[in-house]
Backbone as CSV, one residue per row, in Angstrom:
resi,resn,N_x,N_y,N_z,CA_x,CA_y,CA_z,C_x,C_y,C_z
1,UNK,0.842,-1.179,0.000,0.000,0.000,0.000,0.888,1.244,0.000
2,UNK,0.497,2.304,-0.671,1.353,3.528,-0.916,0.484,4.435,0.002
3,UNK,1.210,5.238,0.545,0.096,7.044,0.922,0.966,8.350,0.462
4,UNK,-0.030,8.798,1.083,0.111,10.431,0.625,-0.262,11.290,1.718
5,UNK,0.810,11.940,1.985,0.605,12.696,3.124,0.081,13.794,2.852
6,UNK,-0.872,14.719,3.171,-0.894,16.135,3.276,-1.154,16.621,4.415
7,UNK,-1.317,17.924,5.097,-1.662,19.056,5.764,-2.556,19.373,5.759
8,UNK,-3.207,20.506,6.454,-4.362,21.568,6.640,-4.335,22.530,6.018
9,UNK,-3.410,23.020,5.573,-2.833,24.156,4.536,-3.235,24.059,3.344
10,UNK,-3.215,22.728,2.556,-3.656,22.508,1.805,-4.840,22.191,1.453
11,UNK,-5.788,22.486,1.978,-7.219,22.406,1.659,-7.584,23.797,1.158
12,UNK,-8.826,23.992,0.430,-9.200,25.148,-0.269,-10.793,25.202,0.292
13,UNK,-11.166,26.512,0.744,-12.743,27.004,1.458,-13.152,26.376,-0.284
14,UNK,-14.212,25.617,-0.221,-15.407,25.651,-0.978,-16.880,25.998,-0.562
15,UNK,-17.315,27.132,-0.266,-18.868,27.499,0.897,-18.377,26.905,1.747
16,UNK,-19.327,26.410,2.696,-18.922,26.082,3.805,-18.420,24.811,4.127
17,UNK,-17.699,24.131,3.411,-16.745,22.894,3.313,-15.570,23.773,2.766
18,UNK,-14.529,22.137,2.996,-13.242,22.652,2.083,-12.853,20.945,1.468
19,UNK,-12.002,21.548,0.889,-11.869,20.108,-0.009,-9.908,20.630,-0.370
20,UNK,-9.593,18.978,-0.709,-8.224,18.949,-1.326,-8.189,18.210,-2.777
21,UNK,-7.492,18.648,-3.929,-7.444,18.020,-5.090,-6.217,17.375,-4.917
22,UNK,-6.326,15.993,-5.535,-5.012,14.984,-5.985,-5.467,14.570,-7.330
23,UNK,-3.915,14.666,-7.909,-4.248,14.061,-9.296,-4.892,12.468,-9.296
24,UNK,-5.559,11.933,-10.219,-5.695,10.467,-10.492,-4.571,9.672,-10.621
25,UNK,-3.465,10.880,-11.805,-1.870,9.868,-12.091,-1.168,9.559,-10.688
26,UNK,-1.730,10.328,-9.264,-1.011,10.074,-8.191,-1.692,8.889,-7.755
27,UNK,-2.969,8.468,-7.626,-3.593,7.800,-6.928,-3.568,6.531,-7.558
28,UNK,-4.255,6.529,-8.847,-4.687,5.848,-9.948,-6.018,5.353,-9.948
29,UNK,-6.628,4.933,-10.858,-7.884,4.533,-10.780,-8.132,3.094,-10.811
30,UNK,-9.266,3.339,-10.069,-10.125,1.932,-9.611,-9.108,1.656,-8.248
31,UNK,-8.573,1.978,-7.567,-7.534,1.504,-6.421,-8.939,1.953,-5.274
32,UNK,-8.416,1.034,-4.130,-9.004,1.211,-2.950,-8.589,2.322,-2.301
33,UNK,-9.391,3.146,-1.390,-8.883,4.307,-0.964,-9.439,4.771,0.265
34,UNK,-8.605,4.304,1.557,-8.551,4.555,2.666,-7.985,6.479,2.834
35,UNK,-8.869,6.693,3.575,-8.720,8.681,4.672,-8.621,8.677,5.588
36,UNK,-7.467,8.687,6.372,-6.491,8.925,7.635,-6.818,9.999,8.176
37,UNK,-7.286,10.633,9.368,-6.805,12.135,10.260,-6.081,12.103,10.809
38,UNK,-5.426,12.682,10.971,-4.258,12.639,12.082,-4.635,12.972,13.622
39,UNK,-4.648,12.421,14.438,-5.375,12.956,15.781,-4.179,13.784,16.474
40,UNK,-4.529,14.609,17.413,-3.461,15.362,18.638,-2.591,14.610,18.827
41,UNK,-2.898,13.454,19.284,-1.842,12.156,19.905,-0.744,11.886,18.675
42,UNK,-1.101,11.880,17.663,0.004,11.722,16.658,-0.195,10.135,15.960
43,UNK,-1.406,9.893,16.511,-2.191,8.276,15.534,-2.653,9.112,14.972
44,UNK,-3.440,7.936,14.001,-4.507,8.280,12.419,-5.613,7.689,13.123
45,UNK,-6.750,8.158,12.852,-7.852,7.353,12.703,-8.570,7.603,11.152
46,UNK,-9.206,6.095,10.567,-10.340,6.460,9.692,-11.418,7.315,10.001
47,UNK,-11.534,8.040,8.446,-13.095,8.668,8.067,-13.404,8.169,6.999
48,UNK,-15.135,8.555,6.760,-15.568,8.465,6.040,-15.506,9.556,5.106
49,UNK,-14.944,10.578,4.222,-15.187,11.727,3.804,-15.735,11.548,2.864
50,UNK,-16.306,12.364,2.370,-16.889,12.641,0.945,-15.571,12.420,-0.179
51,UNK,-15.987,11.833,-1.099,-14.705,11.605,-2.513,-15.448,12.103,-3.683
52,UNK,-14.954,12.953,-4.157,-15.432,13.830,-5.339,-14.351,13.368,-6.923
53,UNK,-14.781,13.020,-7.939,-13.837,12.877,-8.973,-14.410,13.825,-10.311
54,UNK,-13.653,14.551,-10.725,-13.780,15.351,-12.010,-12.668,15.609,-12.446
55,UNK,-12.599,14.676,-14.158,-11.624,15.077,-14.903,-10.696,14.241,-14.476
56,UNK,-9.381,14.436,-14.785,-8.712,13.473,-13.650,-8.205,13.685,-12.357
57,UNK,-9.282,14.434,-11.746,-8.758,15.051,-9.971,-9.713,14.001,-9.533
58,UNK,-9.096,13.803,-8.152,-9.866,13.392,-6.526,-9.737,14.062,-5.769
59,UNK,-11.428,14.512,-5.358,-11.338,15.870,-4.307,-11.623,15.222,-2.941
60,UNK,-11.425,15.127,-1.764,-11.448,14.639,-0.691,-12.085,16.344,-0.351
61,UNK,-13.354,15.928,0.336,-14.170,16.826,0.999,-14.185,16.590,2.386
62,UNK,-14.374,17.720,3.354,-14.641,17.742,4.860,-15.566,19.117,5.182
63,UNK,-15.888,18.834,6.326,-15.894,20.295,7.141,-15.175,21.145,7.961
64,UNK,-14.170,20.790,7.925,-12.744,21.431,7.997,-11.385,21.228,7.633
65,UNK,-10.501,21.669,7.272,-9.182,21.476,6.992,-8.409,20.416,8.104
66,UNK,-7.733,19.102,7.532,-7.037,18.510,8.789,-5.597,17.972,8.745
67,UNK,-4.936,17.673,9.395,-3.008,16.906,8.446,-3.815,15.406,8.598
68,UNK,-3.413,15.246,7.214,-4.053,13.012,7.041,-3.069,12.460,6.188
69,UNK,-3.675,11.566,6.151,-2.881,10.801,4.452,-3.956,9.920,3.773
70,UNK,-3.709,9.407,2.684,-4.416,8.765,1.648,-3.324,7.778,2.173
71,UNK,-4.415,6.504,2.122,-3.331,4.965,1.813,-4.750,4.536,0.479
72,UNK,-3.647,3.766,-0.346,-4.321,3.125,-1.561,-3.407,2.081,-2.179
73,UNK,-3.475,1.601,-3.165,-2.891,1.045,-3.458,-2.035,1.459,-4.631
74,UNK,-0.825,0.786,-4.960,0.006,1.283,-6.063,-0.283,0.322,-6.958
């Protein structure tokens, strides 16, 4: 399994959500796709987030900005 780390920084206000774009060529398609938060403590726990695809982006939606990672497969 591969991930992808990002930040809170990197999310963008969409109304009152925010969302992050990843390319598809990063992820790839049809792969399974686990969403990590990062908690205070410095574990991950799963979410469920919203997964948005247009074009070849994956938008990972929330109601707030958080540091996670994507695990999927390579």
């Amino acid at each position: 399994m591969a991930t992808k780390n990002f930040n809170k920084d990197e999310f963008v206000q969409d109304g009152d959500r925010y969302q992050i774009e990843f390319s598809m060529k990063e992820i790839g398609e049809g792969s399974d796709l686990i969403i990590e938060r990062k908690k205070d403590d410095g574990e991950y726990e799963i979410i469920q987030a919203e997964v948005n695809r247009h074009d070849e982006s994956l938008f990972v939606v929330w109601s707030e900005p958080f540091d996670g990672r994507l695990i999927f497969e390579k």
